[in-house]
C-alpha positions in Angstrom: -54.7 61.8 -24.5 -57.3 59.2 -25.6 -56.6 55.7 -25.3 -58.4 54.3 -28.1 -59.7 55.5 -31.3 -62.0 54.2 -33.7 -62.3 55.3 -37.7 -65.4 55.4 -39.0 -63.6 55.5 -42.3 -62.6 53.3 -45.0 -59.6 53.2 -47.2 -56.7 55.5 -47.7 -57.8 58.7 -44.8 -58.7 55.5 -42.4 -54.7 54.1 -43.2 -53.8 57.6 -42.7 -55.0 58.3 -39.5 -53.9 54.8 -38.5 -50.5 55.6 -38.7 -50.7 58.7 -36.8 -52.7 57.4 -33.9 -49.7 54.6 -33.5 -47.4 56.9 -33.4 -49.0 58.3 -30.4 -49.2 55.3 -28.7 -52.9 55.0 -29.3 -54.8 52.0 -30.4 -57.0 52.0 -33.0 -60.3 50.3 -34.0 -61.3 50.1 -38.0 -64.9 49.2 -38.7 -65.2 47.6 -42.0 -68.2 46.7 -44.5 -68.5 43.4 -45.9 -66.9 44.9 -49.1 -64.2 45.6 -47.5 -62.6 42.7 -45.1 -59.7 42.7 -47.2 -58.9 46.5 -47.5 -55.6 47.5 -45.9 -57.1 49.6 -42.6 -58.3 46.3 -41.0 -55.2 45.1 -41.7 -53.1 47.2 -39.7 -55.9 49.0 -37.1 -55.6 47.3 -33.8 -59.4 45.8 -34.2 -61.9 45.7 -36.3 -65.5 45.5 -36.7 -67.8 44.6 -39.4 -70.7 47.0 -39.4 -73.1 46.1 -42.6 -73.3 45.0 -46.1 -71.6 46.9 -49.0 -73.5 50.0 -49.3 -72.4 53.1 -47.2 -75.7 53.7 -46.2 -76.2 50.1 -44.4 -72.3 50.6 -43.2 -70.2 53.6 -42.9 -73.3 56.0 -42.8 -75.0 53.6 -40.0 -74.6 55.4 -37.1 -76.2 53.7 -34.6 -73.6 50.4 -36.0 -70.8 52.9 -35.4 -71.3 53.8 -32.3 -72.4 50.0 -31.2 -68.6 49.2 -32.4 -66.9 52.0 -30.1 -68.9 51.1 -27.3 -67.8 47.2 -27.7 -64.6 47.8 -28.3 -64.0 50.6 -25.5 -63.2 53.7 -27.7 -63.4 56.9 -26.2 -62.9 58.7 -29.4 -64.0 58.4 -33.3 -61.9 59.8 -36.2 -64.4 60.5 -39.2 -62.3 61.4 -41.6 -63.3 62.9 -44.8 -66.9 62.0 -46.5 -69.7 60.1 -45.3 -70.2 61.3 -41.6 -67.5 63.5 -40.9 -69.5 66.8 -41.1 -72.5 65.2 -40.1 -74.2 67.4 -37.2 -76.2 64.8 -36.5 -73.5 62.3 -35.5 -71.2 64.5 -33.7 -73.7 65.0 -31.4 -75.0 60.8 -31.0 -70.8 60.8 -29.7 -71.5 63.2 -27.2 -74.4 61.8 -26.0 -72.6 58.7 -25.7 -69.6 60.2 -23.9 -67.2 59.5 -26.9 -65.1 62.3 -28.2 -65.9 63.1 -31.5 -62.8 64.5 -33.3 -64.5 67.4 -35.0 -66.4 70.6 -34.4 -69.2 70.7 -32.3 -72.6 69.8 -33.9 -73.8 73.6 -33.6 -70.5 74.4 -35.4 -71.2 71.6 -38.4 -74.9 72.9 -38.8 -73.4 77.2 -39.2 -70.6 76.3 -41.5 -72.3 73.6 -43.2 -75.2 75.6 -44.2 -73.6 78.1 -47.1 -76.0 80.9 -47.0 -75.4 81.2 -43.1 -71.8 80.9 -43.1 -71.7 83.2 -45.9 -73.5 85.7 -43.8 -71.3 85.3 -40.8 -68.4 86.1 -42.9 -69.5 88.8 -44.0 -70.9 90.6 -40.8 -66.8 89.3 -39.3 -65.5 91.9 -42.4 -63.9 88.6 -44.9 -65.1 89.3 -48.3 -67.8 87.2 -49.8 -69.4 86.7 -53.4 -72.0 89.6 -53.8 -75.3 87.1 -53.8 -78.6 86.7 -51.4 -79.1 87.4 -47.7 -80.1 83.8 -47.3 -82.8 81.0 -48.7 -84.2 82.1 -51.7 -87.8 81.5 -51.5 -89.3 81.8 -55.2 -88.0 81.9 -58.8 -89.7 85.7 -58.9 -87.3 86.6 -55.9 -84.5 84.2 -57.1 -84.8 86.6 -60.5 -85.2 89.9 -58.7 -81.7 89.7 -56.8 -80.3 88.2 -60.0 -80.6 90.9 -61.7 -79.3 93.8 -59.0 -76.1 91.5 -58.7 -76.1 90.9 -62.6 -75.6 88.0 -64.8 -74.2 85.2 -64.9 -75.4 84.4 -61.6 -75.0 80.9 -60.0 -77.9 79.0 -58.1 -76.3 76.6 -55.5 -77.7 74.5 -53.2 -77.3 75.4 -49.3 -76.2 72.3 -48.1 -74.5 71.1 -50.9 -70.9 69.8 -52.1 -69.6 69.0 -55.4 -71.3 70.4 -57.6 -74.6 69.1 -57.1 -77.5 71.6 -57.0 -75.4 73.6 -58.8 -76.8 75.8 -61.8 -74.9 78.4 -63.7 -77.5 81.1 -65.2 -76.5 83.4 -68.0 -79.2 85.5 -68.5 -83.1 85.7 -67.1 -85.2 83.9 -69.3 -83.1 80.9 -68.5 -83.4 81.6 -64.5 -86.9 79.9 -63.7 -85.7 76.1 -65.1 -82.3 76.5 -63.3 -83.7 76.7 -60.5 -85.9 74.2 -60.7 -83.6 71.7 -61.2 -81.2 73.1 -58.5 -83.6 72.7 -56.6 -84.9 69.1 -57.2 -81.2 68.1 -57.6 -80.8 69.3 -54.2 -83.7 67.7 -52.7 -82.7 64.4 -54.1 -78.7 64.6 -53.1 -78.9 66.2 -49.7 -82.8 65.7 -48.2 -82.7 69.4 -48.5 -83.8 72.1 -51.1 -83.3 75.0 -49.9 -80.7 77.0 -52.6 -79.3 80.7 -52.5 -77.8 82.6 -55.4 -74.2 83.9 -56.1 -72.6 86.2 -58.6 -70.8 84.0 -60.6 -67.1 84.6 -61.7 -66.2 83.2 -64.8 -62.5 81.6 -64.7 -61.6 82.2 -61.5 -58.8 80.3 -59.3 -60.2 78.2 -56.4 -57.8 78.9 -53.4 -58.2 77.3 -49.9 -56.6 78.1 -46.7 -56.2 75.2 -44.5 -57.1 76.2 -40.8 -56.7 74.7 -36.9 -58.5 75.8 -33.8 -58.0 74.8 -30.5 -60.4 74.8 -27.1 -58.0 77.9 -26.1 -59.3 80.5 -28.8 -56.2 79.9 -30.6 -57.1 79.6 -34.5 -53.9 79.6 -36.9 -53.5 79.1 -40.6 -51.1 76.5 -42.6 -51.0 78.4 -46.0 -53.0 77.9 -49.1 -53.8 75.3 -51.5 -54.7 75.8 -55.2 -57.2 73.3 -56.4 -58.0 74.9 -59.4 -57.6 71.6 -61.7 -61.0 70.3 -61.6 -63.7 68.2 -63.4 -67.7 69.1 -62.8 -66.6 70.8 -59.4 -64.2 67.3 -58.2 -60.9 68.6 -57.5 -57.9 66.3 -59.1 -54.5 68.2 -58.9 -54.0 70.2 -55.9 -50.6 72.2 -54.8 -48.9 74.6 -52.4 -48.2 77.1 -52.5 -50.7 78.7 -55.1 -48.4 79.6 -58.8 -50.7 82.7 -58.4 -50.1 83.7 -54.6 -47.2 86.0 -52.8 -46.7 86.2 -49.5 -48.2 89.1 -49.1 -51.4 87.8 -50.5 -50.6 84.7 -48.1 -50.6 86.7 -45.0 -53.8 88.8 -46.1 -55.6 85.5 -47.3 -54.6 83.8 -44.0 -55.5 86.6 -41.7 -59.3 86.4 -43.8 -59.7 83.2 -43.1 -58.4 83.0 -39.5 -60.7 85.9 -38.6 -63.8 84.3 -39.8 -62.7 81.0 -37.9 -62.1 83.0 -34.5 -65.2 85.2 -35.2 -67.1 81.5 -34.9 -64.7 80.2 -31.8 -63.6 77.2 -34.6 -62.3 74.0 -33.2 -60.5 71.6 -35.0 -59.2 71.2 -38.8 -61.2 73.0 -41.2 -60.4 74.8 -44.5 -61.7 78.2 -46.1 -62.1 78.3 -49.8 -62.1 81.0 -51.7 -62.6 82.4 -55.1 -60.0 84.4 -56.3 -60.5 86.3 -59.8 -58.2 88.1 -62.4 -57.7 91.0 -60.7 -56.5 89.5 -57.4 -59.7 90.3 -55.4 -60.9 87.1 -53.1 -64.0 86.5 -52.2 -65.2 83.6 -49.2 -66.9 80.5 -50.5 -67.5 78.2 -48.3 -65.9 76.3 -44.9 -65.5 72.5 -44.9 -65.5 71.6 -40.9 -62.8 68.6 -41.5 -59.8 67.5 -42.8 -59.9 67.4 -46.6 -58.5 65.0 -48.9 -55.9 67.1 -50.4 -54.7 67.7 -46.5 -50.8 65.8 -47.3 -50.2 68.5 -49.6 -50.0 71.5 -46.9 -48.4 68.6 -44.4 -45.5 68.3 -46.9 -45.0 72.3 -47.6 -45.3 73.2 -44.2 -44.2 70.3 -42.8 -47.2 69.7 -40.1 -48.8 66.6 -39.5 -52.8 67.5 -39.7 -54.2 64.4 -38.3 -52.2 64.5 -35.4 -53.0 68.6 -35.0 -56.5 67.5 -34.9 -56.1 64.5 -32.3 -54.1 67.1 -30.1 -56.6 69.8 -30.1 -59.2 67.1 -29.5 -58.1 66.4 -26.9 -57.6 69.6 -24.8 -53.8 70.2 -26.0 -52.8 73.6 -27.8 -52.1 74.1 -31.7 -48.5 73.4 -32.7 -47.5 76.8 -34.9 -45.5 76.7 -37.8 -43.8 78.8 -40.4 -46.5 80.2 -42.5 -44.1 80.3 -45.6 -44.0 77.2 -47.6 -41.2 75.1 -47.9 -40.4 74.3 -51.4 -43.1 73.4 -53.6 -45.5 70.2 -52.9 -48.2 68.7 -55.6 -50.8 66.2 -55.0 -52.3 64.0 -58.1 -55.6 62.3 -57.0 -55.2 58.6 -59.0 -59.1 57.6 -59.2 -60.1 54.2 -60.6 -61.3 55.5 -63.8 -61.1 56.0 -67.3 -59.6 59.7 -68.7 -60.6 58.2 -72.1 -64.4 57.6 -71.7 -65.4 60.6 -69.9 -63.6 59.1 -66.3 -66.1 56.7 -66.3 -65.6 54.5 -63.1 -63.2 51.7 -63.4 -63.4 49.0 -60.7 -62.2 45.4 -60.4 -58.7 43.8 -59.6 -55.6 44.6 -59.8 -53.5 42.4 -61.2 -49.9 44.1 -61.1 -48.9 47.1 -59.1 -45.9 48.7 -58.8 -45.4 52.3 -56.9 -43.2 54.9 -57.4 -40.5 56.3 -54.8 -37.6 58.3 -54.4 -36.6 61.4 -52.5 -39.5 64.2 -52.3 -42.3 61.4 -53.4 -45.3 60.1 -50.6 -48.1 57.8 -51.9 -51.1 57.3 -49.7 -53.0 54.2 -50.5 -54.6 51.2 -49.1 -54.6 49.1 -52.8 -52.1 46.2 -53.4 -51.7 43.6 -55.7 -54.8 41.5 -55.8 -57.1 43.9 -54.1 -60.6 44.3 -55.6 -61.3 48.3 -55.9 -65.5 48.1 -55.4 -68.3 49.1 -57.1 -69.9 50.9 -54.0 -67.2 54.0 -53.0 -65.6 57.1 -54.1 -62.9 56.0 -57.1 -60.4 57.4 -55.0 -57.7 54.6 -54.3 -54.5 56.7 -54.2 -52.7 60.0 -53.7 -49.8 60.5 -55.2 -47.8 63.5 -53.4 -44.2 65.1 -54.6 -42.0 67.8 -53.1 -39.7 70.1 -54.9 -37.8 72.9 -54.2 -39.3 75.2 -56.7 -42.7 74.2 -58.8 -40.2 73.4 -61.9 -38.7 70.7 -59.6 -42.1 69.3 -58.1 -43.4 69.0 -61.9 -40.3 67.5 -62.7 -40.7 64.8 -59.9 -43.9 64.7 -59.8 -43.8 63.2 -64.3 -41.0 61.1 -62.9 -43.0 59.4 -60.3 -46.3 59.2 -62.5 -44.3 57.3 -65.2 -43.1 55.0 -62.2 -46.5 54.5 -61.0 -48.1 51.1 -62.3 -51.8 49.7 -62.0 -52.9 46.9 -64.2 -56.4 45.4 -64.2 -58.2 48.5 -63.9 -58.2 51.9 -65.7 -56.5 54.8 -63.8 -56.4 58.5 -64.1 -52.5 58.3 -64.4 -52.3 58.9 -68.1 -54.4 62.1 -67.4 -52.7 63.8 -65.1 -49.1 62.7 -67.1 -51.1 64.8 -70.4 -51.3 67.9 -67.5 -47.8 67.6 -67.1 -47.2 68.8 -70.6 -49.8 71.2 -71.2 -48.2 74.5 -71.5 -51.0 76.8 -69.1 -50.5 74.1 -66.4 -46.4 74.1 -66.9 -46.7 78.2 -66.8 -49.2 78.7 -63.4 -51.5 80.7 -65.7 -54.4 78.8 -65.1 -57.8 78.6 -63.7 -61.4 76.3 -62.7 -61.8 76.4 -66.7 -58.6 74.4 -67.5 -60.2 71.6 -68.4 -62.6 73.0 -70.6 -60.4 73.0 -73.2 -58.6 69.9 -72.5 -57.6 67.4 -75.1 -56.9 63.5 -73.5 -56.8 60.7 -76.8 -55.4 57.2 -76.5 -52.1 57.0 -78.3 
């Protein structure tokens, strides 16, 4: 087991793993921009380092700073987290290099499963369904066109080693094709130093299902359910639960041996998640892998009652996957509280908060590193809480989950709270017969 591990991390995931890391007895080191001396994980990390000025690219996307701060403090391990270098190829390696354990996948495994078109094709040669699209990198809009039209519109040009939505195009029909791809591909370029895109049927109102995996240095790879994170805005997921309204177990155990298979067939170490597409007619189809532990991760710890984090400090450190039931218990739903405003288009809220006040209760887990008085910045993701509730039936964890949202109190700064209390009462959310267009014809005004 390591001795010391440092998070190169901010925020709420670098609280998170905090927590887990002392309850294995192992110290941890936060590093910290100037931004953010007074956020909550140097606080309560056993050190801490300062590593750069407010932007993540002269901080928490410095590596060489990173890796100066393990060495200093003695860490033989670094924690990434979620976002800025935690599926970064690059990095993973600079910790091998430099003899400290990176608690990941191995760069080679980052670069396969991070580039889409690849891991699309390794899925597909391992038998897990995929999205009828390209063999690869389109080259040319004469190509891009070509395939288009033997898969059929709509089609959907997406950037190979993209995320959320950007280099993204939807393309309904062939004379729009050429521009779409253009832009996909300068979008690309300009979000991700890399333009290469590749082209995918595209399914209109779909669910987007996940299936949160675990692989250990054994060749053990097991599967912790699904996730439906079908409740999203341009792409950004914002309600998450488990299980899936529109899952049975027998789907479960089909989904989950899918996804499990196309981890094995890559000899997967580590967290990771498989997300899939799943249409009206119950077909699913493999969209992409994310190689770490995903923001929506409490959500599967609470309905299967595993602890992720410490899963992935385990396996990273030689020891075996613990299995659990693969049947949920109850029903668990995560609200993502961003500092922004529902009413002007989520626009990004940040300041101080002058009052706060949480909710609690039986069933009801808020991770967060905000307190009274703290200063959300300009210069991060608008994440600054998770609010997570357990139920025994869906009816229950709705029921808990309006409870606790009505309890939960930030003043200063705009929230998404009154967004996700408007869900709450919307009757295709209340039923389960929903899908990725739910917010298309969504309705939030200021009473």
């Amino acid at each position: 087991m390591f001795n010391k591990i440092l998070i190169a991390n901010r925020g709420e995931i670098a609280l998170r793993i905090i927590r887990t890391c002392k309850e294995l007895g192992i110290k941890t080191v936060a590093v910290y921009s100037e931004a953010d001396a007074d956020c909550l994980h140097v606080t309560f990390a056993d050190e801490a380092v300062c590593i750069g000025p407010p932007p993540g690219k002269d901080s928490y996307l410095k590596i060489s700073e990173i890796i100066s701060a393990a060495q200093i403090t003695g860490a033989d391990a670094i924690h990434p987290g979620y976002g800025f270098l935690a599926e970064n190829a690059n990095f993973s390696e600079i910790c091998a290099e430099s003899e400290i354990k990176f608690i990941g996948p191995s760069p080679e495994m980052i670069n396969a499963m991070g580039n889409k078109s690849y891991a699309k094709d390794t899925m597909k040669k391992n038998g897990v369904p995929v999205i009828p699209g390209s063999n690869g990198i389109i080259n040319d809009v004469d190509e891009g066109k070509k395939i288009s039209s033997e898969i059929g519109y709509p089609v959907i040009v997406k950037a190979s080693a993209g995320g959320g939505g950007k280099g993204m195009r939807i393309v309904w029909k062939d004379e729009e094709f050429s521009n779409a791809f253009q832009m996909a591909k300068a979008e690309a370029e300009a979000a991700f130093g890399n333009s290469d895109l590749y082209i995918e049927k595209f399914f209109e109102n779909p669910r987007h299902i996940e299936i949160q995996i675990m692989g250990d240095s054994h060749g053990n790879v097991y599967h912790y359910g699904e996730r439906d994170c079908s409740v999203q805005r341009r792409h950004q997921k914002l309600i998450e639960e488990a299980p899936s309204p529109a899952i049975d177990s027998e789907m479960r155990k089909k989904m989950g041996e899918a996804a499990v298979l196309g981890a094995k067939s890559v000899n997967y170490e580590g967290a990771g998640t498989i997300e899939f597409l799943f249409d009206k007619n119950k077909n699913f189809y493999f969209m992409e892998m994310n190689t770490r532990i995903q923001v929506e991760h409490p959500v599967t710890e609470m309905a299967y009652d595993v602890d992720l984090v410490r899963q992935q400090i385990l396996v990273a450190s030689g020891g075996y996957i613990e299995t659990k039931s693969q049947e949920p218990i109850g029903h668990c739903i995560e609200f993502r509280i961003n500092a922004e405003d529902p009413y002007m288009d989520f626009r990004p809220s940040p300041g101080k908060i002058v009052s706060l006040h949480y909710p609690g209760g039986f069933g009801v887990r808020i991770d967060s590193h905000i307190y009274q008085s703290y200063t959300v910045p300009p210069y991060y993701d608008s994440l600054i809480a998770k609010l997570i509730v357990w139920g025994k039936n869906r009816e229950h964890a709705i029921a808990r989950g309006k409870r606790a949202l009505e309890e939960f109190t930030v003043e200063g700064i705009k929230t998404t709270i009154p967004f996700h209390l408007k869900v709450l009462e919307d009757k295709r959310f209340l039923s389960g017969n929903f899908d990725t267009s739910f917010l298309d014809n969504f309705e939030l005004t200021e009473s």
